[in-house]
C-alpha positions as a printed Julia matrix, in Angstrom:
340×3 Matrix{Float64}:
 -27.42  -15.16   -2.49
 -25.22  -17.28    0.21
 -24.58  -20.18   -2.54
 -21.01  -21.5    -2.89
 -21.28  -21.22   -6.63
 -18.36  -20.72   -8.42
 -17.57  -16.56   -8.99
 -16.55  -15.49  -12.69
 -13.34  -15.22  -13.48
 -13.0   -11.45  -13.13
 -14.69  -12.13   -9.24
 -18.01  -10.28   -8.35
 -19.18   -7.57  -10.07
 -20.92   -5.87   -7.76
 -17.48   -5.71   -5.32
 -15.22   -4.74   -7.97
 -17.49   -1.83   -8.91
 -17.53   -0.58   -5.24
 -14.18   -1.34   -5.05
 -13.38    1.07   -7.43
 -15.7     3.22   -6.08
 -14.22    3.11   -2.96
 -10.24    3.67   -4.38
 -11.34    6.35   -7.56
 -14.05    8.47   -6.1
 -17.87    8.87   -6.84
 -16.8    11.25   -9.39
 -14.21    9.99  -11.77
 -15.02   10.65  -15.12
 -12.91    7.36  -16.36
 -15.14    5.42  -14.08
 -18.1     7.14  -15.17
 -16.57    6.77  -18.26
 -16.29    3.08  -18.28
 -12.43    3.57  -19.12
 -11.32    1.58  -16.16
 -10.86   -2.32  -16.29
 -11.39   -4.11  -12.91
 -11.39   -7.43  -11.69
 -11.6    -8.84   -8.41
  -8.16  -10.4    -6.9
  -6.5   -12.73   -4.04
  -6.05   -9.4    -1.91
  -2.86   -7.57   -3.06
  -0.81  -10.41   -3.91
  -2.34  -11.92   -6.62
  -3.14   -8.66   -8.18
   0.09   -7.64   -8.63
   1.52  -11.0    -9.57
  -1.26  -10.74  -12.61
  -0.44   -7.09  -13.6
   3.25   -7.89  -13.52
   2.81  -10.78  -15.55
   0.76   -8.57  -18.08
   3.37   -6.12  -18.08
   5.8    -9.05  -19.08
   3.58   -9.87  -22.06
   3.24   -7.09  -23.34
   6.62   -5.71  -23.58
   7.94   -4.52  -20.36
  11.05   -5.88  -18.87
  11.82   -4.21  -15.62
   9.98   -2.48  -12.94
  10.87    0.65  -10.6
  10.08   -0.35   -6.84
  11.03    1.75   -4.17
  14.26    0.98   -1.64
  12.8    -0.11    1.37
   9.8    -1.87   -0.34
   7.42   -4.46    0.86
   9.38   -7.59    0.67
   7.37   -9.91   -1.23
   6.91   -6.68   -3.87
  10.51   -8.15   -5.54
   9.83  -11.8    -5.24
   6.72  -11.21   -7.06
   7.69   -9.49  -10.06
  10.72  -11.5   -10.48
   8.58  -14.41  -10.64
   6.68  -12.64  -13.51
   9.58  -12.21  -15.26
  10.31   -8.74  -14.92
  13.74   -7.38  -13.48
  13.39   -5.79  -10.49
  14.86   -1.84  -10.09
  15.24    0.38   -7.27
  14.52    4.05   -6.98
  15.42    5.59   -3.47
  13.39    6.57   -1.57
  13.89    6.75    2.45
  16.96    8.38    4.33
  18.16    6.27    7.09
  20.72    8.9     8.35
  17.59   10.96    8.2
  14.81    9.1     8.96
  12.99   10.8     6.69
  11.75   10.98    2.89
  14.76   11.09    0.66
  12.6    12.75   -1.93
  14.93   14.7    -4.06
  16.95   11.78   -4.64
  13.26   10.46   -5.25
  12.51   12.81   -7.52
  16.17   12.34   -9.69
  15.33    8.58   -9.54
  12.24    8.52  -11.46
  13.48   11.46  -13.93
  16.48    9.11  -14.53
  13.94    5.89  -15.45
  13.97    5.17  -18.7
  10.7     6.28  -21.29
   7.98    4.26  -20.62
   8.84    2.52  -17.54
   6.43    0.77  -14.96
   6.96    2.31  -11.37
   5.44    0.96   -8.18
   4.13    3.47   -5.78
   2.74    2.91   -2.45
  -0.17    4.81   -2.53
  -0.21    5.61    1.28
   1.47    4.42    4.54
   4.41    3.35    2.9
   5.34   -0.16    4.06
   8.4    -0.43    5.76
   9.25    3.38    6.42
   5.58    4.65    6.99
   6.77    7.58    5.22
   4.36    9.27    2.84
   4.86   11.93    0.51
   2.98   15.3     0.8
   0.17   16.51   -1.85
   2.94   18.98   -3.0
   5.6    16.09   -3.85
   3.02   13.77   -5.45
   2.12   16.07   -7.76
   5.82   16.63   -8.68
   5.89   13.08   -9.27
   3.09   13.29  -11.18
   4.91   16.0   -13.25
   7.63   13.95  -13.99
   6.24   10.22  -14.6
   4.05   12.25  -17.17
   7.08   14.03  -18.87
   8.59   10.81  -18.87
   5.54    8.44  -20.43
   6.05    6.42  -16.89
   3.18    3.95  -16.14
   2.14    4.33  -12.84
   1.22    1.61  -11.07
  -0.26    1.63   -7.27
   0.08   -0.37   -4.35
  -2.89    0.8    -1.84
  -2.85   -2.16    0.72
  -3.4     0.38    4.04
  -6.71    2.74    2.86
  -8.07    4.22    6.12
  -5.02    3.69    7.86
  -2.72    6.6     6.64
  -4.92    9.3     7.49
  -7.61    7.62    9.31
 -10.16    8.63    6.56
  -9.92    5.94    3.66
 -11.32    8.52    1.34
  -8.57   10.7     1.78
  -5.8     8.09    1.63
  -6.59    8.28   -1.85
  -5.49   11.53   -2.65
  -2.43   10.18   -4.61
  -4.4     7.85   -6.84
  -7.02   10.83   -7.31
  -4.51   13.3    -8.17
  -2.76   11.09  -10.66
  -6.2    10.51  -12.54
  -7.08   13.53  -12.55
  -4.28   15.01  -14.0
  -4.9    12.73  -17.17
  -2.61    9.75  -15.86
  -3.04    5.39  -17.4
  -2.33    3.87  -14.62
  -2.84    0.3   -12.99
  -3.93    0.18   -9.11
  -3.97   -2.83   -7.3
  -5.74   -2.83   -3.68
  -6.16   -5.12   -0.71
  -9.08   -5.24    1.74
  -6.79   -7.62    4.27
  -5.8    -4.6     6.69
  -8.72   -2.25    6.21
 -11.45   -4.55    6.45
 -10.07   -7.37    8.79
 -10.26   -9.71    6.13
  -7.02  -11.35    6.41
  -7.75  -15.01    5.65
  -9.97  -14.13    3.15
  -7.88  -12.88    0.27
  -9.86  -10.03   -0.98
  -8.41   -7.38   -3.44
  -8.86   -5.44   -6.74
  -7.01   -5.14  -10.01
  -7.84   -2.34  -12.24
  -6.42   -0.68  -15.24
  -7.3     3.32  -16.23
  -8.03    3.34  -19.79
  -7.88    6.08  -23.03
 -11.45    4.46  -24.1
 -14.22    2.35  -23.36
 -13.38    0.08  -26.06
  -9.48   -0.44  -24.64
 -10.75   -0.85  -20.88
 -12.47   -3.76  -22.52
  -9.48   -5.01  -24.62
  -7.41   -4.82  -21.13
 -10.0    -6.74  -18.91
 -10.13   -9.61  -21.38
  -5.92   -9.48  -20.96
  -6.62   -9.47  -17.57
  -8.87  -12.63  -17.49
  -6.49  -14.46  -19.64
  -3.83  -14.14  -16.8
  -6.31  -15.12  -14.38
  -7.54  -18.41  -15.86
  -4.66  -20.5   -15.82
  -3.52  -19.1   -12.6
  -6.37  -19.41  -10.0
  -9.52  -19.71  -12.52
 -11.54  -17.2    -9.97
 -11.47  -15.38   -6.81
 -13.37  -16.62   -3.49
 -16.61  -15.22   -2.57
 -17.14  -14.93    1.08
 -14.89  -11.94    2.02
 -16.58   -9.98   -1.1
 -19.47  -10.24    0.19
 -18.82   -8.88    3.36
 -16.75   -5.96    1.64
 -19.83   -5.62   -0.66
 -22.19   -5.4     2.25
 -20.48   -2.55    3.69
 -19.64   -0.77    0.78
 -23.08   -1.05   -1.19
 -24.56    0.84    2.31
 -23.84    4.43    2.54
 -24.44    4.22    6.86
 -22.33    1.03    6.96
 -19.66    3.1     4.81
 -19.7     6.01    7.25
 -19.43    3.29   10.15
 -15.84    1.85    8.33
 -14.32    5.44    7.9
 -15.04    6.14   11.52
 -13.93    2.92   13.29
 -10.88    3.28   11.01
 -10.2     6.54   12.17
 -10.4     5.45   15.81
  -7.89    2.92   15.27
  -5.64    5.13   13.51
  -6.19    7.84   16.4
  -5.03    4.68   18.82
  -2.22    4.14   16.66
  -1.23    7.73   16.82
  -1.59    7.98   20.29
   1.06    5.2    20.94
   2.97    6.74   18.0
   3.41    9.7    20.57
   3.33    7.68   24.15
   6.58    5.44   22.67
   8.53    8.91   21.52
   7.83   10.25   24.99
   8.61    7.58   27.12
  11.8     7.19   24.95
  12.58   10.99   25.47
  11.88   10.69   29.3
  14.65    7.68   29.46
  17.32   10.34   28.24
  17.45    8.66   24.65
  20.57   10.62   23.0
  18.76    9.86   19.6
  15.61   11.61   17.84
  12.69    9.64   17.84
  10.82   12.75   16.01
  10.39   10.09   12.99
   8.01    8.01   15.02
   5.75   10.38   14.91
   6.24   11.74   11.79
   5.17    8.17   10.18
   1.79    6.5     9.05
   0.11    3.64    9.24
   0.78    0.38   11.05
   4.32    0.45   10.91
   6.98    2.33   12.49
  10.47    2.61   10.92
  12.16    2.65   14.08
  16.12    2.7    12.78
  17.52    0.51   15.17
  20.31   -1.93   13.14
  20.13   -5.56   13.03
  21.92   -6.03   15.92
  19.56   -3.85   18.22
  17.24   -6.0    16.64
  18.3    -9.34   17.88
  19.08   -7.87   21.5
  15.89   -6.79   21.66
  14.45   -9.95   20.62
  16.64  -12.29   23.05
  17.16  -10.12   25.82
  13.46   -8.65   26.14
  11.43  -11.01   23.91
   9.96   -8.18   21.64
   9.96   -9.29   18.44
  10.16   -6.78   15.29
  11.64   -7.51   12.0
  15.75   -7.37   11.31
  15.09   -4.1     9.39
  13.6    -2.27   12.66
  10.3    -1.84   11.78
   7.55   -2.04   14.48
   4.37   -2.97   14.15
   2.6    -0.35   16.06
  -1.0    -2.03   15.94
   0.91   -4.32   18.83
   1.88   -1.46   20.38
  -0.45   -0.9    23.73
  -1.26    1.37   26.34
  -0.19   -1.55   28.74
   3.3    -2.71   26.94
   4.4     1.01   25.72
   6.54    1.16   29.12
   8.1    -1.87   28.67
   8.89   -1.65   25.02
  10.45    1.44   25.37
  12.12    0.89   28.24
  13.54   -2.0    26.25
  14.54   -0.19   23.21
  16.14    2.38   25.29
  18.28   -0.48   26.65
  19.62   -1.97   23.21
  20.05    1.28   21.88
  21.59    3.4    24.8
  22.72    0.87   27.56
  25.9    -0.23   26.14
């Protein structure tokens, strides 16, 4: 059971079926279906540098990301050979979801498009959409013949229930969507050095979910033969026990409460140094980021006159953010941004 055997191409079967499992729902009649294709991946990356080099194959030029993204989102596809478009998405007057230029964005893409959404706690902005906007997205990448395809790198973290943080995906397949999902277990399950992820494709029939994971391994082969098998494992154990499931969701959740609760103690503290700017949009945010909308220049006093260290587009990690340093780090960003 422990050998170090090589895995099949596709990876384990016994993750990738959880792992589905775990992003889908119990009861998703493609799954139950067998219309789904899924293959095990290294983490998030790899997945969607295979999917975008399907895409590439098989006729697709361009994809929609959305503006912020994840950084390495555009390096990858370009490096697949796709061009790489922008559909806005965040408000930094605002600091908020810019979702009816969202929503004019996507109904401008061209038929038959591939768009990239982040399928919860948005990385940079941390800036979801509500149930009521994804499913007028939904509306209009169906009226469109869009091709969906989801990035869901933070499950557990956006709500603090990784069942829930699937709502989007759900909702999409549910509503009759074919779309591709890509997830990484790096965040969720700890497992950062261990490149663990999922590729899988929703299907019209058995027999295409078949044709698809063949495409799939074909991509795979010449570009890292298989996926490793320790971290699997470990997802596997959890995932195959229906106690050690329950465990996850609820340490999740009490790291997201923790998160949260800092998410509040940093907008206070700011508001208690006289801050002439909102900080409401810390709070409104998910996940392990915060958006925080200081400019590059805040950034680089922060980072040489109080040694805190963010990235130049403002964004916080907030998992670094403790009940011990919250003072200080506010205190600081109160300085760069007010004490002029």
């Amino acid at each position: 059971e422990l050998d170090h055997e090589y895995s099949g191409i596709a990876g384990c079967p016994d993750f990738v079926n959880l792992a589905l499992k775990f992003a889908y729902g119990d009861d998703c009649v493609p799954l139950r279906e067998k219309r789904i294709a899924g293959v095990q991946t290294l983490s998030g990356t790899g997945g969607l540098r295979v999917f975008g080099e399907v895409l590439n194959q098989f006729g697709h030029k361009h994809i929609y990301v959305p503006n912020p993204t994840w950084g390495n989102h555009i390096p990858i596809f370009t490096n697949s050979g796709l061009e790489v478009r922008k559909y806005r998405y965040y408000d930094n007057d605002t600091c908020s979801l810019d979702f009816s230029n969202l929503i004019n964005d996507i109904r401008a893409m061209p038929d038959g498009s591939c768009v990239l959404l982040h399928a919860c706690a948005h990385n940079p902005t941390g800036m979801d959409p509500t149930l009521d906007q994804w499913k007028q997205m939904s509306d209009v990448v169906m009226e469109k013949n869009l091709l969906p395809f989801f990035d869901c790198a933070y499950q557990g973290f956006a709500s603090g229930d990784a069942r829930k943080d699937a709502a989007a995906i759900r909702l999409f397949v549910e509503r009759g969507h074919k779309l591709a999902l890509v997830q990484s277990f790096s965040k969720n399950f700890g497992l950062y050095g261990q490149r663990v992820g999922a590729l899988s494709v929703v299907a019209d029939t058995p027999e295409e979910a078949q044709r698809v994971f063949s495409q799939l391994k074909v991509h795979i082969r010449p570009s890292y033969s298989n996926p490793p098998r320790h971290g699997a494992r470990i997802v596997n154990k959890i995932l195959s026990s229906e106690k050690k499931t329950d465990d996850f969701v609820d340490q999740c959740m009490g790291m997201a409460k923790r998160i949260d609760g800092m998410r509040n103690k940093l907008k206070d503290t700011l508001e208690g140094f006289g801050s002439s700017r909102s900080w409401d949009h810390i709070t409104k945010q998910i996940g392990m980021f915060a958006y925080s909308g200081m400019s590059k220049d805040e950034v680089m006093e922060l980072r040489e006159k109080h040694h805190i260290y963010c990235t130049l587009d403002g964004r916080i990690s907030m998992a670094g953010v403790t009940s011990k340093n919250v003072d200080y780090i506010a205190r600081a960003i109160h300085d760069v941004t007010e004490g002029k």
